[in-house]
C-alpha positions in Angstrom: 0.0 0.0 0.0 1.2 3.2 -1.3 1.1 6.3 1.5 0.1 9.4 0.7 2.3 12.1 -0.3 3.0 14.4 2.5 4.2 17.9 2.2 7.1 19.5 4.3 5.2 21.8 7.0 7.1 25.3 6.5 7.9 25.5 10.2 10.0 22.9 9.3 12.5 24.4 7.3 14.1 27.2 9.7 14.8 23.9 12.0 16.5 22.0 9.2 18.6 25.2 8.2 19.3 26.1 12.3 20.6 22.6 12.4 22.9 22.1 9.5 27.0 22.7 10.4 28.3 25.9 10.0 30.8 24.5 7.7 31.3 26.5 4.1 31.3 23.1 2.5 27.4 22.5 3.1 25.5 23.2 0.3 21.7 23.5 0.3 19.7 22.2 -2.8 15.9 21.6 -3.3 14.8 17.8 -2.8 11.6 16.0 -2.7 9.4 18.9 -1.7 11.7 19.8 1.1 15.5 21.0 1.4 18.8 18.7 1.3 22.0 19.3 2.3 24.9 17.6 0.7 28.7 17.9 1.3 31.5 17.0 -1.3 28.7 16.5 -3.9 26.9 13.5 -0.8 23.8 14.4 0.3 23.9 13.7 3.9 20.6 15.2 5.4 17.2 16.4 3.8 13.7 17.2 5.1 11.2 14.2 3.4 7.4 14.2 4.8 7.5 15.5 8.4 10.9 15.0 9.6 14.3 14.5 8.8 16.4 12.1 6.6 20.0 11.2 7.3 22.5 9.5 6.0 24.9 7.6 8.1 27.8 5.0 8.2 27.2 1.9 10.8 27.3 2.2 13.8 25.0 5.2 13.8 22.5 4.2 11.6 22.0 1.2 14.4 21.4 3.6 17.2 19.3 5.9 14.9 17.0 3.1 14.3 16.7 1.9 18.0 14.8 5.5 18.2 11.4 5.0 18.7 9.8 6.2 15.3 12.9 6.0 13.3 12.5 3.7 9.9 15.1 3.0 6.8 14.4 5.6 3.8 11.6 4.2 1.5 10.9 7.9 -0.3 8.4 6.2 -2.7 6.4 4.6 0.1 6.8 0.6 -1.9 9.1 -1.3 -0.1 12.3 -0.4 -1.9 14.3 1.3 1.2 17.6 3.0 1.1 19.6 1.0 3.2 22.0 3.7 4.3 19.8 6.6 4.8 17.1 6.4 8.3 14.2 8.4 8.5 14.3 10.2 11.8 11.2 10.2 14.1 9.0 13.4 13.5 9.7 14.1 17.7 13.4 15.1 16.2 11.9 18.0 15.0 10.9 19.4 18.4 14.7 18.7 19.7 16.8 20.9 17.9 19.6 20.0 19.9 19.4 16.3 19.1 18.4 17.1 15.5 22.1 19.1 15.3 23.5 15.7 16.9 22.1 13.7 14.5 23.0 15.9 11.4 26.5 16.3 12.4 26.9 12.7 12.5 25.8 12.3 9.0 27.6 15.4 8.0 30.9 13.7 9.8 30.2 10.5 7.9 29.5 11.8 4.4 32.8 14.4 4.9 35.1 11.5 4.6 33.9 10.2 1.3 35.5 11.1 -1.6 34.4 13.9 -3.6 31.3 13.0 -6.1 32.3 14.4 -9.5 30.2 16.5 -11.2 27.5 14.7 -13.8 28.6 15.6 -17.6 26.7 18.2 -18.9 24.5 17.6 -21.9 24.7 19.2 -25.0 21.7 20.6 -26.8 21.4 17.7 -30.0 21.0 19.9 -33.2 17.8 18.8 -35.3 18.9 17.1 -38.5 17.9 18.8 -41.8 
């Protein structure tokens, strides 16, 4: 069963922003509805539905899913999960404090990756005459 598509309440977003490091390599971009934030090309942490997604490297994505609430990333609602990002509980949003924790762990985590290169551009095809 598919859920219904849920918007990104606009109180929301100041939180998501308040929480993000204050680190020049965080980039905002829009995502899904909401805002994510991505570092070295990685997103790492975007608003989805009412709360927060992260992503993070073991052993914090265990202890982020022992949170009452949390669940793996299934954006589309079917089944098909993103096995390395956790949807926080929507009670994260109401601790900014332990919404900065978690985001600085994913931020920490996604850091060390190596950069993601940038996607080739594409090149307007000229119609054929």
């Amino acid at each position: 069963m598919r859920m219904a598509w849920v918007k990104v309440p606009p109180e929301n977003r100041p939180i998501f922003q308040a929480a993000l490091p204050k680190d020049p390599r965080v980039e905002t971009v829009q995502m899904f509805g909401g805002v994510a934030a991505k570092v070295n090309g990685h997103v790492f942490a975007g608003l989805f539905g009412r709360s927060t997604m992260v992503w993070l490297a073991e052993p914090d994505r265990a202890a982020a899913l022992s949170l009452d609430g949390a669940a793996l990333f299934d954006p589309m609602g079917n089944g098909r999960v993103r096995s390395d990002k956790v949807m926080l509980p929507e009670s994260v949003m109401h601790d900014p404090a332990g919404l900065r924790r978690w985001i600085a762990r994913a931020f920490k985590a996604a850091a060390l990756l190596p950069k993601k290169a940038a996607p080739a551009r594409k090149t307007a095809k000229k119609a054929a005459r």
